[in-house]
C-alpha positions, 0 to 999 in steps of 0.5 A, a space after each residue: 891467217 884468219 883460219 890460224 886465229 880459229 884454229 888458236 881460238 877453239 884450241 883455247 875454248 876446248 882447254 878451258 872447256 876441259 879445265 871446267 870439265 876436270 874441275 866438276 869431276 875431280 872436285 864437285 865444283 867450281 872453284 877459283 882455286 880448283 880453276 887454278 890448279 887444273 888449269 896449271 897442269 893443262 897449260 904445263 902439258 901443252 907448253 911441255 908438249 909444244 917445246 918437245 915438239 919444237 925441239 925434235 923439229 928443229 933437228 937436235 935428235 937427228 943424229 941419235 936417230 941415226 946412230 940407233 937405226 945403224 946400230 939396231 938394224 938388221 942385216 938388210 938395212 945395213 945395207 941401205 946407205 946413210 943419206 937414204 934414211 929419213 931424218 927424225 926432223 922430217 918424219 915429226 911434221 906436227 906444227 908447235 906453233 898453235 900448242 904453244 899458244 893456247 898453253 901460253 894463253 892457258 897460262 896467262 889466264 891461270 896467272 891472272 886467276 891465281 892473283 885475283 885468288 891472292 887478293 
């Protein structure tokens, strides 16, 4: 439980450490609204890539999987049988939990900075 929270902790401190590295590069400084900015095309990519994940996990491809592996097999794999293929949902074995997180938290954070910004 303890290791999770780490895990969760330093996912959060290398994309804001990643957020003020992109804001000095692309922009020379470090702004409320530069933070704003970059900071949403982070969380977005890490919520994005956490709900794509989630979704082949849960099994909704596994079915597309098979008919293209059927379909675009060869001669030899042909003849395996069909219960013998691995299933998508098995072979992507990334845990989206910890992605969604820092992206929800990376997203909380542009939320707040974005209406300290409106004030």
């Amino acid at each position: 439980m303890r290791n999770r929270f780490g895990k969760i902790f330093f996912g959060f401190f290398l994309s804001q450490l990643l957020v003020l590295i992109l804001s000095l590069v692309y922009q020379q400084s470090i702004t409320l609204l530069g933070y704003v900015n970059i900071s949403f095309y982070i969380a977005s990519i890490l919520l994005f890539t956490s709900l794509i994940v989630f979704t082949v996990n849960s099994g909704f491809f596994d079915a597309i999987s098979y008919s293209f592996r059927t379909v675009f097999a060869g001669k030899e794999e042909k003849k395996k049988s069909f219960d013998e293929m691995t299933p998508l949902s098995e072979l992507v074995t990334i845990n989206a939990n910890p992605l969604f997180l820092v992206g929800l938290l990376d997203f909380i954070l542009m939320l707040a900075a974005l209406y300290v910004y409106y004030l």
